[in-house]
C-alpha positions as CSV (number, residue, x, y, z in Angstrom):
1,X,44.2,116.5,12.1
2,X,43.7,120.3,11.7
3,X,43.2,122.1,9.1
4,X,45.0,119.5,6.7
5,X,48.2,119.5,8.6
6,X,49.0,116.0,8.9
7,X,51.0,115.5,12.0
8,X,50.2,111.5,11.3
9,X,53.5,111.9,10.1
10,X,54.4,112.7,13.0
11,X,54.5,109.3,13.2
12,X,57.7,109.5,11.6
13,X,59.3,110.6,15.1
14,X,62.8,108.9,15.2
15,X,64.8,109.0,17.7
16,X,68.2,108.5,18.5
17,X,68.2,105.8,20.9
18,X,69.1,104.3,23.4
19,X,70.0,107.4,25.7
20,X,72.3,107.7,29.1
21,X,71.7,110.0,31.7
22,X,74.2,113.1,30.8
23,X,74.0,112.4,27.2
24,X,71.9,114.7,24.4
25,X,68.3,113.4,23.3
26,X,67.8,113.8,19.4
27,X,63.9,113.6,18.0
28,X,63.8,113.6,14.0
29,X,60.2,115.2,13.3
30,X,58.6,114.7,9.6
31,X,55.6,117.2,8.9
32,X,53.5,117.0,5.9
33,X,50.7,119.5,5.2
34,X,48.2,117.9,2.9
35,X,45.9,120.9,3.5
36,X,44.9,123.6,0.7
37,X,46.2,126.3,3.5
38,X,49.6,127.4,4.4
39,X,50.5,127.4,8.1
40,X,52.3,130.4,8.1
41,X,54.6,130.8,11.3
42,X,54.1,127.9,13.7
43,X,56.3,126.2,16.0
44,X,57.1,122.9,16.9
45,X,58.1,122.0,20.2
46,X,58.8,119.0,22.7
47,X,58.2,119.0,26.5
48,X,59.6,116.2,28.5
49,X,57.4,116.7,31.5
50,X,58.9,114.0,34.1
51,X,62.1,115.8,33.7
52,X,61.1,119.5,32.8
53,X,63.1,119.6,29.7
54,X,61.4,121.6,27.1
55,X,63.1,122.0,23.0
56,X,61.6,124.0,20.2
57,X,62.7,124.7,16.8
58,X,61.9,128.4,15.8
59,X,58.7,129.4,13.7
60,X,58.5,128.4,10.1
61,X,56.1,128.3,7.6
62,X,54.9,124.8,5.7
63,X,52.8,125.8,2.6
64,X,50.6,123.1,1.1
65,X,51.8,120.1,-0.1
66,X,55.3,120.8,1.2
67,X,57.1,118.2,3.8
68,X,59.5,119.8,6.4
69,X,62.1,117.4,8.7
70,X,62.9,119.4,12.1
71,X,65.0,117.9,15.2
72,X,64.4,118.6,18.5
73,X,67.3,118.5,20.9
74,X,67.4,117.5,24.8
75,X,70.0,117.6,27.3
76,X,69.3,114.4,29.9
77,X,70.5,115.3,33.1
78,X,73.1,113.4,34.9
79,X,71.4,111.4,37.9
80,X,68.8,110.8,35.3
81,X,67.0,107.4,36.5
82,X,66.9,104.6,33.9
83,X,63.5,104.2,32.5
84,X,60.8,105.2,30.0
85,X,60.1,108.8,29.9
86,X,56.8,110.2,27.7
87,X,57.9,113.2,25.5
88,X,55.2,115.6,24.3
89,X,55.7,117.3,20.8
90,X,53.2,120.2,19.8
91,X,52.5,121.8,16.2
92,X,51.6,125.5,17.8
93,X,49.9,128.2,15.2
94,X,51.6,131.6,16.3
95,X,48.5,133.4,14.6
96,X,45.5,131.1,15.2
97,X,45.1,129.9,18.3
98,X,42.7,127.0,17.3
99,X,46.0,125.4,15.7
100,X,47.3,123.2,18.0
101,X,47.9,119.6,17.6
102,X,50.2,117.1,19.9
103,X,51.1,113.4,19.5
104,X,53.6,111.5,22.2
105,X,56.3,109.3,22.6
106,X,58.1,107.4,25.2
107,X,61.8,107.4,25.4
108,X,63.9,105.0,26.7
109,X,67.1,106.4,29.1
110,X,69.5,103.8,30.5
């Protein structure tokens, strides 16, 4: 946790499973800020690194106390192999550099 932002609920990741190859990936991301700061303009990305698929949602501010619910989209590739694939999501500070947090995921594609 940094500065307050609680990306524990992060934990709240959802995804809309099970995935084919060909088919669009959606992650449901729940952000709280418990913090006395506001985080003005970060962005929240995912990275999919096994494939090179990268999503982001553009910057937004979460003042304290305030909740914010983003989704993150991915195109799977056709020819995609079935398996479990880990899927990075960062919490990137746009003006402070010392804001970055990350939390993972696998994903299943079939």
């Amino acid at each position: 946790m940094a500065y307050g932002l609680n990306l524990k609920e992060i934990g709240m990741i959802r995804f809309v499973e099970p995935v084919s190859a060909g088919d669009e990936l959606a992650i449901h991301i729940n952000l709280l800020n418990e913090g006395r700061y506001t985080f003005p303009s970060f962005k929240l990305s995912g990275y999919i690194p096994e494939l090179e698929l990268r999503s982001s949602v553009n910057l937004f501010d979460l003042g304290n106390n305030e909740k914010a619910a983003k989704w993150l989209f991915f195109d799977i590739p056709i020819g995609t192999k079935p398996g479990f694939y880990l899927v990075e999501i960062s919490a990137i500070g746009k003006d402070d550099p010392m804001f970055h947090e990350k939390e993972y995921r696998y994903v299943q594609i079939v």
